[in-house]
mmCIF file of the N, C-alpha and C atoms, coordinates in Angstrom:
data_MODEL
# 
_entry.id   MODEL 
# 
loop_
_atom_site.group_PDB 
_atom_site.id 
_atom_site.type_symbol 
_atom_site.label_atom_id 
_atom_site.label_alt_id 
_atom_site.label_comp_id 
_atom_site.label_asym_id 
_atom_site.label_entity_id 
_atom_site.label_seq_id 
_atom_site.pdbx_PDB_ins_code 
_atom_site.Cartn_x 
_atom_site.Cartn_y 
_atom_site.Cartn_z 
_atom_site.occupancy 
_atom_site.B_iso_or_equiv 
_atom_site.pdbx_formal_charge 
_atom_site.auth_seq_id 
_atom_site.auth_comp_id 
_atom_site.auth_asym_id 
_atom_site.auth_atom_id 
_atom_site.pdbx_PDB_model_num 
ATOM 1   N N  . UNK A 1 1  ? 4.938  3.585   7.322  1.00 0.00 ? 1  UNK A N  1 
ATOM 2   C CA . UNK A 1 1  ? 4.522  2.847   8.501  1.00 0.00 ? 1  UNK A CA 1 
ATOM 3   C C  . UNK A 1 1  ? 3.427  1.854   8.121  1.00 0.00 ? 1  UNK A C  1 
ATOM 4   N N  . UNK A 1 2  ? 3.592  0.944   8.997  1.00 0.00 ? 2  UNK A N  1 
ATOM 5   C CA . UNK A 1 2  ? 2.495  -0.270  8.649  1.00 0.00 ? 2  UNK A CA 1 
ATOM 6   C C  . UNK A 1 2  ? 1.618  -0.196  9.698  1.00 0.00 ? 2  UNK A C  1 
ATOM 7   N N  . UNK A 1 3  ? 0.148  -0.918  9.755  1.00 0.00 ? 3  UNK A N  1 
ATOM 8   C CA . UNK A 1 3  ? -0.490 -1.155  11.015 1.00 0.00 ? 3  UNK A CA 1 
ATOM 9   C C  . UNK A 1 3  ? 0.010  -2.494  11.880 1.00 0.00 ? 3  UNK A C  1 
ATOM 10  N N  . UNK A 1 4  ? 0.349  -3.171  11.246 1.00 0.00 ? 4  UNK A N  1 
ATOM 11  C CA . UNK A 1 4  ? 0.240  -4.676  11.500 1.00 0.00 ? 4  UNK A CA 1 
ATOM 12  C C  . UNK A 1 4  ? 1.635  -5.149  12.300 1.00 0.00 ? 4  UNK A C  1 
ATOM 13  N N  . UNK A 1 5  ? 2.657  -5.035  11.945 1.00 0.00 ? 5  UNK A N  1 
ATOM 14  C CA . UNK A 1 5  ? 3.877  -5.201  12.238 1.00 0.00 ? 5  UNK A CA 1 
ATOM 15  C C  . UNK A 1 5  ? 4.081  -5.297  13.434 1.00 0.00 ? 5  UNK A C  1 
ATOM 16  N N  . UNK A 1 6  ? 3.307  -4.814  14.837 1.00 0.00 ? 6  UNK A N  1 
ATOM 17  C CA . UNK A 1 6  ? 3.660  -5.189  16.393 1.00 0.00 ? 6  UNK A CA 1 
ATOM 18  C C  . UNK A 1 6  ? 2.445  -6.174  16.504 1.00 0.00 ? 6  UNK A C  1 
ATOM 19  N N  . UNK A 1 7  ? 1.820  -6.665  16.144 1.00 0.00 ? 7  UNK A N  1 
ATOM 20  C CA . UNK A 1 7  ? 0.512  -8.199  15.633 1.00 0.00 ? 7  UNK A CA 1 
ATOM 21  C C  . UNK A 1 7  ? 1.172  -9.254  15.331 1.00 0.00 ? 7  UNK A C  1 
ATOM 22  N N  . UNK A 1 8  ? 2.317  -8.600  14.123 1.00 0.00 ? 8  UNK A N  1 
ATOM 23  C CA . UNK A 1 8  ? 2.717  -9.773  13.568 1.00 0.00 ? 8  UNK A CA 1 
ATOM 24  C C  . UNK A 1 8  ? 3.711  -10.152 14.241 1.00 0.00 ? 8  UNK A C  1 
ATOM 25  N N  . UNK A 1 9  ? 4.197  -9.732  15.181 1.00 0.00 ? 9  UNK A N  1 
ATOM 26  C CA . UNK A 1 9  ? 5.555  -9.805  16.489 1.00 0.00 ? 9  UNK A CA 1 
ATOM 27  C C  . UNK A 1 9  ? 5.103  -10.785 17.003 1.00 0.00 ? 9  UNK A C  1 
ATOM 28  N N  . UNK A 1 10 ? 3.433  -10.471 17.998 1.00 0.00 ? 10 UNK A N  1 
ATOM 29  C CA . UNK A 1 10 ? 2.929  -11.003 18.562 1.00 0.00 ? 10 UNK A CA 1 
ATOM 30  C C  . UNK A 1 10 ? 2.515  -12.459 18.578 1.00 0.00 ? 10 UNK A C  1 
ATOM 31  N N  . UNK A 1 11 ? 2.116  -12.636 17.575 1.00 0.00 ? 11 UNK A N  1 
ATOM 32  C CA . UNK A 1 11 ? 1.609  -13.799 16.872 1.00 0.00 ? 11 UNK A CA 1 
ATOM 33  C C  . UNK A 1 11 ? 2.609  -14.880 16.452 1.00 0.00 ? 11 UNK A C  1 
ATOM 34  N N  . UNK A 1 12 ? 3.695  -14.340 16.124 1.00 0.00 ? 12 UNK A N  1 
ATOM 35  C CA . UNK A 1 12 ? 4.986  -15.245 15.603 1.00 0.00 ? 12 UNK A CA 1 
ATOM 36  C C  . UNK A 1 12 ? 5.621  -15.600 17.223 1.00 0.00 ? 12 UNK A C  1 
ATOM 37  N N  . UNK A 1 13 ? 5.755  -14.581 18.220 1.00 0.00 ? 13 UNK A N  1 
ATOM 38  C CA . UNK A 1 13 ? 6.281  -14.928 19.241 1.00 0.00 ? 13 UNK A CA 1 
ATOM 39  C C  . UNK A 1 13 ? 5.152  -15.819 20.060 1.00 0.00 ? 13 UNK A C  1 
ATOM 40  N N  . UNK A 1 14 ? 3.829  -15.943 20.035 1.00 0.00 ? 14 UNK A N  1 
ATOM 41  C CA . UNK A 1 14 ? 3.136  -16.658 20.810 1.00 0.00 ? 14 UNK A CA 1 
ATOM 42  C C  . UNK A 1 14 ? 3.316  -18.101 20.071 1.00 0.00 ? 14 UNK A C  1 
ATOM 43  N N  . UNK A 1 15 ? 3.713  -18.409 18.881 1.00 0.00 ? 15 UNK A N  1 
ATOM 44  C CA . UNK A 1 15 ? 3.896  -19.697 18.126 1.00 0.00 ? 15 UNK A CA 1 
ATOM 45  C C  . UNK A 1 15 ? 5.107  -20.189 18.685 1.00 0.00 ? 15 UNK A C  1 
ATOM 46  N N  . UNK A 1 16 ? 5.979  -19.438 18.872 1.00 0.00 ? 16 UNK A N  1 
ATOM 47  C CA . UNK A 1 16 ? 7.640  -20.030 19.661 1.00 0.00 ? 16 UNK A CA 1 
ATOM 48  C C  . UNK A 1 16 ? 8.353  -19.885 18.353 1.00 0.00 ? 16 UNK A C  1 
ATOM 49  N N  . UNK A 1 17 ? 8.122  -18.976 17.453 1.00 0.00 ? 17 UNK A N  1 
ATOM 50  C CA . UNK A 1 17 ? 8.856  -18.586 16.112 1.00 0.00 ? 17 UNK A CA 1 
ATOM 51  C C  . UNK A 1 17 ? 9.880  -17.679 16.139 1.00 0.00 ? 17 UNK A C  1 
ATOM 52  N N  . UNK A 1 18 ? 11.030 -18.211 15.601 1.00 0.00 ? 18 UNK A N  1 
ATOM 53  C CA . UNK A 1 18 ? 11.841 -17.116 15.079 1.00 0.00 ? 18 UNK A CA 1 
ATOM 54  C C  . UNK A 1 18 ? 11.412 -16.070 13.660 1.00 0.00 ? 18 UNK A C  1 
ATOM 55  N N  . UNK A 1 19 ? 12.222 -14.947 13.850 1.00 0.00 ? 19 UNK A N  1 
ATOM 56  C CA . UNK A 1 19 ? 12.125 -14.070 12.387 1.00 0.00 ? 19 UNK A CA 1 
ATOM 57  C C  . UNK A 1 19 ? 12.418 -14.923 11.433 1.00 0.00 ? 19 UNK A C  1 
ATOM 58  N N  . UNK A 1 20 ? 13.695 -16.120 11.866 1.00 0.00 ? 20 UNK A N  1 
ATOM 59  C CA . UNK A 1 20 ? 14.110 -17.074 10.533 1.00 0.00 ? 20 UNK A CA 1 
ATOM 60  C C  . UNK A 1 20 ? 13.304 -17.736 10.391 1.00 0.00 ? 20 UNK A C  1 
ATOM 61  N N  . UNK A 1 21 ? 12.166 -18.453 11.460 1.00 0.00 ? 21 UNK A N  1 
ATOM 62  C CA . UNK A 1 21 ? 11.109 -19.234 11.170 1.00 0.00 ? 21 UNK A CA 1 
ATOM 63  C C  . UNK A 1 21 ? 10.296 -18.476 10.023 1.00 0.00 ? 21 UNK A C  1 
ATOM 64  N N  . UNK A 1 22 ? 9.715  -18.292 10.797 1.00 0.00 ? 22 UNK A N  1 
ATOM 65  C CA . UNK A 1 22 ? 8.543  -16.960 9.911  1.00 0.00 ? 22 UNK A CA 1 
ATOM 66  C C  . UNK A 1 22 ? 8.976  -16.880 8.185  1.00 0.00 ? 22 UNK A C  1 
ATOM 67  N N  . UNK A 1 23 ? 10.198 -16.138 8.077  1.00 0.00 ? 23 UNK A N  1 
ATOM 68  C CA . UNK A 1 23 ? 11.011 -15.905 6.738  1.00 0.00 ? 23 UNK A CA 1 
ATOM 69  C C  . UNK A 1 23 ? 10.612 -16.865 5.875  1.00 0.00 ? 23 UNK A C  1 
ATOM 70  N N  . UNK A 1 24 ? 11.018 -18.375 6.835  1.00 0.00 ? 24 UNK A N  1 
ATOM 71  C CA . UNK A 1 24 ? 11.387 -19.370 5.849  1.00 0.00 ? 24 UNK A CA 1 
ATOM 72  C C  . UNK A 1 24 ? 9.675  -19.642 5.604  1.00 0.00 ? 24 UNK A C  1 
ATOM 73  N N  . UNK A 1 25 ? 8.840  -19.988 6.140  1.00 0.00 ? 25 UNK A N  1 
ATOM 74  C CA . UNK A 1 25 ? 7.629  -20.231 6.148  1.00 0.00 ? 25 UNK A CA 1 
ATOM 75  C C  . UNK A 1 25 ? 7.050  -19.373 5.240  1.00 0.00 ? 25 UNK A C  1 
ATOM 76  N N  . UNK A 1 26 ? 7.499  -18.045 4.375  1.00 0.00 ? 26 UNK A N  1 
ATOM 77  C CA . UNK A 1 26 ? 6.949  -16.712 3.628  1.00 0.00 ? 26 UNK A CA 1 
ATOM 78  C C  . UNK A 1 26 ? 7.450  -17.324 2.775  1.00 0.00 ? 26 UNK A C  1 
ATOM 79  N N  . UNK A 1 27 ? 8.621  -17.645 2.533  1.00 0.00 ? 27 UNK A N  1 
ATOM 80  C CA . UNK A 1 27 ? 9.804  -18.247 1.355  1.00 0.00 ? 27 UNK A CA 1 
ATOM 81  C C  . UNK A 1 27 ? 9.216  -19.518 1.051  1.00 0.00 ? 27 UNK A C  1 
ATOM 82  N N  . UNK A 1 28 ? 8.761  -19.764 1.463  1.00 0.00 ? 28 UNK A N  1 
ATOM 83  C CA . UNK A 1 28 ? 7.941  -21.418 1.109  1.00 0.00 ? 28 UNK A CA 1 
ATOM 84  C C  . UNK A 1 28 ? 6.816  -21.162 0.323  1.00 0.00 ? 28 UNK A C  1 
ATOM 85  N N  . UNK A 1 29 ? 5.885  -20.015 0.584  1.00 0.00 ? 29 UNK A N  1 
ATOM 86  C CA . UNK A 1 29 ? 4.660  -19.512 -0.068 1.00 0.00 ? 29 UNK A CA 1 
ATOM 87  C C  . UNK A 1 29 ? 4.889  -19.328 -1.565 1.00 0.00 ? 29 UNK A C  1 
ATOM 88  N N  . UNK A 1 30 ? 6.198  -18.639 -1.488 1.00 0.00 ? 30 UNK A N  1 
ATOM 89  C CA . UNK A 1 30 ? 7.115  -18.129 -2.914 1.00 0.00 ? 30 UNK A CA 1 
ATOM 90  C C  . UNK A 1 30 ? 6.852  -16.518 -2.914 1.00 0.00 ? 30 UNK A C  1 
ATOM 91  N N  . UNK A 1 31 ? 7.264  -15.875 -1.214 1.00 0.00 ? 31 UNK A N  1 
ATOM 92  C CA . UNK A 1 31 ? 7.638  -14.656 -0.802 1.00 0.00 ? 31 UNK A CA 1 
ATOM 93  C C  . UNK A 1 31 ? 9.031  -14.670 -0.861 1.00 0.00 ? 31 UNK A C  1 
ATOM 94  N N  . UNK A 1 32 ? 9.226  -14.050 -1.559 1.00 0.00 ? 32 UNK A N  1 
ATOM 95  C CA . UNK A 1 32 ? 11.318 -14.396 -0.941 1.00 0.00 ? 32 UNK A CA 1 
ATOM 96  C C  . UNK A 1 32 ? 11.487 -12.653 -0.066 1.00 0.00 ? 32 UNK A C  1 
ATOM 97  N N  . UNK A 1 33 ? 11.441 -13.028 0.857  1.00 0.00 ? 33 UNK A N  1 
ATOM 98  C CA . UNK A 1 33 ? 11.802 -11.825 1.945  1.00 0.00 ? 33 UNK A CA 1 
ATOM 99  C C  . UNK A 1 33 ? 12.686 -12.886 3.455  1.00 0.00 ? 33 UNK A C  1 
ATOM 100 N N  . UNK A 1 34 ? 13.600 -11.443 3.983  1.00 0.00 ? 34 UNK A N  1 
ATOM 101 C CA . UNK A 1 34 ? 14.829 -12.052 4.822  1.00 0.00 ? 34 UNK A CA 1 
ATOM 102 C C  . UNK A 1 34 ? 14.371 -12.009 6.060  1.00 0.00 ? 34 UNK A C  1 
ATOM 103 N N  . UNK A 1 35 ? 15.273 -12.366 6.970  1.00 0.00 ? 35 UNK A N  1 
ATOM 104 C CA . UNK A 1 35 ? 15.104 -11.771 8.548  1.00 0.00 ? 35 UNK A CA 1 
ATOM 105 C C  . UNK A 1 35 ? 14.887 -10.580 8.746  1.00 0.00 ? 35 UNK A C  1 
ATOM 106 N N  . UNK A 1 36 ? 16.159 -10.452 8.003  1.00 0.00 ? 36 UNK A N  1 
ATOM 107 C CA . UNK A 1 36 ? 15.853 -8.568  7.995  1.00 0.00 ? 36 UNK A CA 1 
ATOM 108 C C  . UNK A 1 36 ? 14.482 -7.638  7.846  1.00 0.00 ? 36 UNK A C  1 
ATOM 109 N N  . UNK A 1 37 ? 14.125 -7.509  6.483  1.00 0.00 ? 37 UNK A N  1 
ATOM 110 C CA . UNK A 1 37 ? 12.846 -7.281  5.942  1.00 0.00 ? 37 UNK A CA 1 
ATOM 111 C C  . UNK A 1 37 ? 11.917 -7.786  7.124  1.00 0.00 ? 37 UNK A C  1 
ATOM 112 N N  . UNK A 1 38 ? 11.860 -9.081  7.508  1.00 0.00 ? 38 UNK A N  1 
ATOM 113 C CA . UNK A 1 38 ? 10.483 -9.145  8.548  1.00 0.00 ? 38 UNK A CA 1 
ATOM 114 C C  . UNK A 1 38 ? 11.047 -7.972  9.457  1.00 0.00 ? 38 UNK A C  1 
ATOM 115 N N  . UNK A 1 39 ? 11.895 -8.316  10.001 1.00 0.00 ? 39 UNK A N  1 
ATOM 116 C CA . UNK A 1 39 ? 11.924 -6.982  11.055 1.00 0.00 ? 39 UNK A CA 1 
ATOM 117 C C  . UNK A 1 39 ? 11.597 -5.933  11.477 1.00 0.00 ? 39 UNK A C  1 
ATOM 118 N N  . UNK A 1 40 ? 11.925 -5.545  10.202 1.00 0.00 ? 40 UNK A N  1 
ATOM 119 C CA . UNK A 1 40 ? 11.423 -4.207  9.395  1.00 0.00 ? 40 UNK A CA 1 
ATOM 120 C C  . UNK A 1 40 ? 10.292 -4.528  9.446  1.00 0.00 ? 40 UNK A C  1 
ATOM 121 N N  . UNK A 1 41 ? 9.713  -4.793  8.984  1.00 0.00 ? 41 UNK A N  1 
ATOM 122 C CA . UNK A 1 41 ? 7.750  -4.996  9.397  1.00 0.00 ? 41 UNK A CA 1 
ATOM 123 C C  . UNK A 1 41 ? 7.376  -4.884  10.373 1.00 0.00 ? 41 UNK A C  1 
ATOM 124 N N  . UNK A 1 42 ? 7.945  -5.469  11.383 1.00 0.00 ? 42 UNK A N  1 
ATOM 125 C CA . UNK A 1 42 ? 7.493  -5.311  12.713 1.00 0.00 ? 42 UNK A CA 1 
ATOM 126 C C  . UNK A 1 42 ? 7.783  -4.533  12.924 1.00 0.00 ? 42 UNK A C  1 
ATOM 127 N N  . UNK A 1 43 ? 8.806  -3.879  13.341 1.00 0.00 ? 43 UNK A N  1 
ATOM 128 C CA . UNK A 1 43 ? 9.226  -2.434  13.549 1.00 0.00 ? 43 UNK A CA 1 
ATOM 129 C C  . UNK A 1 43 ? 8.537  -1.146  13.111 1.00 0.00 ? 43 UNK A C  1 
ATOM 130 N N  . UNK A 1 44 ? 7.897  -1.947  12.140 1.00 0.00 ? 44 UNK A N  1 
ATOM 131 C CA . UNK A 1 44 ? 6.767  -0.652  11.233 1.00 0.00 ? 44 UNK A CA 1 
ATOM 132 C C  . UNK A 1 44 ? 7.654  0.123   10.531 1.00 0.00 ? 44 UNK A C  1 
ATOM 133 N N  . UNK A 1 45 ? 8.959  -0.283  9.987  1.00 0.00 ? 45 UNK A N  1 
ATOM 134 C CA . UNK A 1 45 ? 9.848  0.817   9.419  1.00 0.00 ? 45 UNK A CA 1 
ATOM 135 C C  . UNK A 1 45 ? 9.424  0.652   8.381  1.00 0.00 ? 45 UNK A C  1 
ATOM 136 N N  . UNK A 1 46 ? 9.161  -0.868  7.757  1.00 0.00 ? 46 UNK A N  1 
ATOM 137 C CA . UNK A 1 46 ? 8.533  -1.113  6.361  1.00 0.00 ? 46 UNK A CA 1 
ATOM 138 C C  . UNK A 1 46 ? 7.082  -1.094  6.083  1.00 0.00 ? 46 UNK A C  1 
ATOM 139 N N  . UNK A 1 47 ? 6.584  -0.502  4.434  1.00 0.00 ? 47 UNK A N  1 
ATOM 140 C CA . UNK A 1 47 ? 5.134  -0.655  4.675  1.00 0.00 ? 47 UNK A CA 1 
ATOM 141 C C  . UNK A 1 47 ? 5.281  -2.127  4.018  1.00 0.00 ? 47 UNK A C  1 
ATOM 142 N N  . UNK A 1 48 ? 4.119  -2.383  3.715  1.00 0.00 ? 48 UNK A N  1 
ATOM 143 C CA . UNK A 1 48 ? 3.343  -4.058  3.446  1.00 0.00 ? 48 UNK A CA 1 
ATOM 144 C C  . UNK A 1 48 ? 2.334  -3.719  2.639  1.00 0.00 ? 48 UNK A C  1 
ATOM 145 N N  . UNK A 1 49 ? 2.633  -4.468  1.884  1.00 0.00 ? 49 UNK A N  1 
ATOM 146 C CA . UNK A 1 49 ? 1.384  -4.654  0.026  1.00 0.00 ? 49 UNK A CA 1 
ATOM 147 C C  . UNK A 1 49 ? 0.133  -5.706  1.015  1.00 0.00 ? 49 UNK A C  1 
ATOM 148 N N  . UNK A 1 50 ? -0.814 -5.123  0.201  1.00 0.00 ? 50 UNK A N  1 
ATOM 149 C CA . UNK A 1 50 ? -2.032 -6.387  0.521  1.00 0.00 ? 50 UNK A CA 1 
ATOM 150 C C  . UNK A 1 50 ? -1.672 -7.665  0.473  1.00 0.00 ? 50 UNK A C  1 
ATOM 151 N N  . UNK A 1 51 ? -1.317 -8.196  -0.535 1.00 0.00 ? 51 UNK A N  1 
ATOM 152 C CA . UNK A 1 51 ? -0.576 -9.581  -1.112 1.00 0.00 ? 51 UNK A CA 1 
ATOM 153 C C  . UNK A 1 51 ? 0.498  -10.253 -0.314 1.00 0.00 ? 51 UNK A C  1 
ATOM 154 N N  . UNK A 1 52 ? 1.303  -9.461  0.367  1.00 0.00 ? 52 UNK A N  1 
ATOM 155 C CA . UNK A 1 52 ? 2.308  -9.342  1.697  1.00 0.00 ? 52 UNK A CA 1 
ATOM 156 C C  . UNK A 1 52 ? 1.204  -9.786  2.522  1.00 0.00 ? 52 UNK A C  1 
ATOM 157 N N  . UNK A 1 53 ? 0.224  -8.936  3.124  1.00 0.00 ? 53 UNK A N  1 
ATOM 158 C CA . UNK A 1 53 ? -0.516 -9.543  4.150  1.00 0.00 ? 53 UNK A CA 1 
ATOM 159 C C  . UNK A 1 53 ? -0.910 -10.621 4.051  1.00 0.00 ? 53 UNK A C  1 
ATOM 160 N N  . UNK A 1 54 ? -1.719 -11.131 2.863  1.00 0.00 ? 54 UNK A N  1 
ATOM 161 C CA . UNK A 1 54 ? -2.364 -12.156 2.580  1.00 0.00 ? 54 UNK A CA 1 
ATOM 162 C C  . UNK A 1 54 ? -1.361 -13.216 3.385  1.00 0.00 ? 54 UNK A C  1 
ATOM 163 N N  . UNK A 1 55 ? -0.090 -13.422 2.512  1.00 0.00 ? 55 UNK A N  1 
ATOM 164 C CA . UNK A 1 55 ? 0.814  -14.248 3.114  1.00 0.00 ? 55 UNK A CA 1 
ATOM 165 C C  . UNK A 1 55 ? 1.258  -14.700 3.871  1.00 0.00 ? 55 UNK A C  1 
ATOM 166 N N  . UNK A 1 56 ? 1.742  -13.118 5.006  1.00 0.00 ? 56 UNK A N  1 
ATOM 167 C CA . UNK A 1 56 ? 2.238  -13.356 6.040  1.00 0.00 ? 56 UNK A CA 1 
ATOM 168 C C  . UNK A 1 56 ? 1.080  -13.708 6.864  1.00 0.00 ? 56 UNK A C  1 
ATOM 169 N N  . UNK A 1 57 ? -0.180 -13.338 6.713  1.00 0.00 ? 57 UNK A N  1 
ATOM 170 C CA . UNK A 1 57 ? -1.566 -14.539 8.016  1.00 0.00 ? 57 UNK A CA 1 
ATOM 171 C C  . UNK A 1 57 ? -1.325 -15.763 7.120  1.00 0.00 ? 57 UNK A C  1 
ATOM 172 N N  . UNK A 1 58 ? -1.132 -16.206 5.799  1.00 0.00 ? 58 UNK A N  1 
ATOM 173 C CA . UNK A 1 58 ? -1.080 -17.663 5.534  1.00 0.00 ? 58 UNK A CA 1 
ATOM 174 C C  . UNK A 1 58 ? 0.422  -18.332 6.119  1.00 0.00 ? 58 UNK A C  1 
ATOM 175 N N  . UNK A 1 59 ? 1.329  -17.938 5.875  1.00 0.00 ? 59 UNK A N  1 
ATOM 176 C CA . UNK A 1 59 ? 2.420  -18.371 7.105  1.00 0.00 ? 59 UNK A CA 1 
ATOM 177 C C  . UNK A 1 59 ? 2.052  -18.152 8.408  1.00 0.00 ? 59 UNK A C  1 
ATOM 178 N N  . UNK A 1 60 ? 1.938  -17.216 8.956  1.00 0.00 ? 60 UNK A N  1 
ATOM 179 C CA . UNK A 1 60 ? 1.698  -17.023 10.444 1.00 0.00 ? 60 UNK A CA 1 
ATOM 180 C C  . UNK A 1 60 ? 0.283  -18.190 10.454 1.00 0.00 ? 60 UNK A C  1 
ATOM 181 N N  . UNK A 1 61 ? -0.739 -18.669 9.835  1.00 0.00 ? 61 UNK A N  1 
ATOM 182 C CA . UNK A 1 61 ? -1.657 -19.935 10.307 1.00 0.00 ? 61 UNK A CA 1 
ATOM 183 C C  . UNK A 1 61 ? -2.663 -18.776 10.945 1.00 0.00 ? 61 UNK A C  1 
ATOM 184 N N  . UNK A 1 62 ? -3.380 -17.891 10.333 1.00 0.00 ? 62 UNK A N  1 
ATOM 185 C CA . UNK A 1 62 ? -4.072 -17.079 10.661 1.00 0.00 ? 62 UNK A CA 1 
ATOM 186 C C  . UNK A 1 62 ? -5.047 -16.158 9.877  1.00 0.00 ? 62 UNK A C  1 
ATOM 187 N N  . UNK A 1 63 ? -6.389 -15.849 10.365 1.00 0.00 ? 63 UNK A N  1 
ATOM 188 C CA . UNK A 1 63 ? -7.278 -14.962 9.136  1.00 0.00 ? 63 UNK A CA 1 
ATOM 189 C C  . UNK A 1 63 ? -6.512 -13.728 9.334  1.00 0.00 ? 63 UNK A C  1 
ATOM 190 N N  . UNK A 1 64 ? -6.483 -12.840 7.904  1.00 0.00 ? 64 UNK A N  1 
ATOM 191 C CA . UNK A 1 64 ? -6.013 -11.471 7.691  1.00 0.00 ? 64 UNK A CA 1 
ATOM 192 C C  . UNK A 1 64 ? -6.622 -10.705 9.175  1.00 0.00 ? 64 UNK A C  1 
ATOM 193 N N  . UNK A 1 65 ? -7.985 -10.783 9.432  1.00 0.00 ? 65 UNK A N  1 
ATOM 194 C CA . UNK A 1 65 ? -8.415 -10.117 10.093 1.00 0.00 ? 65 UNK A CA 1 
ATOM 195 C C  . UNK A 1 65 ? -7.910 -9.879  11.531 1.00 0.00 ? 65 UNK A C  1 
ATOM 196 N N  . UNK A 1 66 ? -7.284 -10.986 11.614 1.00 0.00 ? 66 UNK A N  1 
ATOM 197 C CA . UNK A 1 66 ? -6.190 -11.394 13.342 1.00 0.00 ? 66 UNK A CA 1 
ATOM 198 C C  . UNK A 1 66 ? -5.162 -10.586 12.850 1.00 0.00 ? 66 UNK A C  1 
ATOM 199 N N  . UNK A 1 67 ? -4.551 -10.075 11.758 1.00 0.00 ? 67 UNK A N  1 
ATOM 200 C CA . UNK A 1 67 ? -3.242 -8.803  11.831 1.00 0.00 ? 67 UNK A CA 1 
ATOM 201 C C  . UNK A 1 67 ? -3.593 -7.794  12.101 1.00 0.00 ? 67 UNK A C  1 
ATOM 202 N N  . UNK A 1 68 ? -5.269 -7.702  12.205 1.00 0.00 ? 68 UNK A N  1 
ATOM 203 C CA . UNK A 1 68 ? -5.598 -5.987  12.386 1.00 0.00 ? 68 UNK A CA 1 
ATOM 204 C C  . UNK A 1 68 ? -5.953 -5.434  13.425 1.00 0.00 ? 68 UNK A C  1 
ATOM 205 N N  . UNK A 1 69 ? -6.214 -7.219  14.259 1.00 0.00 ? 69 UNK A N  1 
ATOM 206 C CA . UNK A 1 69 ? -6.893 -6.960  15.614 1.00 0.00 ? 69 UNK A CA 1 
ATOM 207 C C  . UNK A 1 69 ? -5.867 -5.728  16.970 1.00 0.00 ? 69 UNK A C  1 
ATOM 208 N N  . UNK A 1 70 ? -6.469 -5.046  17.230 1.00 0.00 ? 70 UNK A N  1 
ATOM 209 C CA . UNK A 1 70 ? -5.625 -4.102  18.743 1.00 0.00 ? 70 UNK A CA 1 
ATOM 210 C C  . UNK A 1 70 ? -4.652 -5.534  19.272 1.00 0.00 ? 70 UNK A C  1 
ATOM 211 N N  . UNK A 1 71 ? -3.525 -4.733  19.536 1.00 0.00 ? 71 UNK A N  1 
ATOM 212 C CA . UNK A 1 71 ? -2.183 -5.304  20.654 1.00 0.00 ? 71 UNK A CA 1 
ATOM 213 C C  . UNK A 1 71 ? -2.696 -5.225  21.666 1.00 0.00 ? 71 UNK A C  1 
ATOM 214 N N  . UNK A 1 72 ? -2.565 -6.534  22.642 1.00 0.00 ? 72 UNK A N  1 
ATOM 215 C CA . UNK A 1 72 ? -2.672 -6.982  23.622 1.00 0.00 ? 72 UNK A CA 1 
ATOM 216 C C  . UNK A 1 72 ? -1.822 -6.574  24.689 1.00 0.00 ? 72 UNK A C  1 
# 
């Protein structure tokens, strides 16, 4: 289980992002992860490396510290 993964829902859906958005925006960093896999993150089915985080707040346009913040 991850902490972050219903944050990172949040945050991608308040941008007007798809999972394919998001993906491609990780894949640009030189993350190669799918729709799928994000999903899985959010879902919390997957865990997440530090280095993963780093990323996904530098795609998502956000400090690490906004993935950790409490769901709204």
């Amino acid at each position: 289980m991850n902490l972050i993964g219903p944050r990172v829902r949040e945050i991608r859906e308040s941008k007007g992002w798809t999972q394919d958005e998001l993906a491609t925006r990780c894949n640009l960093l030189g993350w190669s992860i799918s729709r799928g896999t994000l999903g899985k993150i959010e879902a919390r089915v997957r865990r997440i490396t530090d280095a993963e985080v780093a990323l996904l707040a530098k795609a998502l346009e956000v400090d690490v510290s906004e993935l950790f913040r409490e769901e709204r």
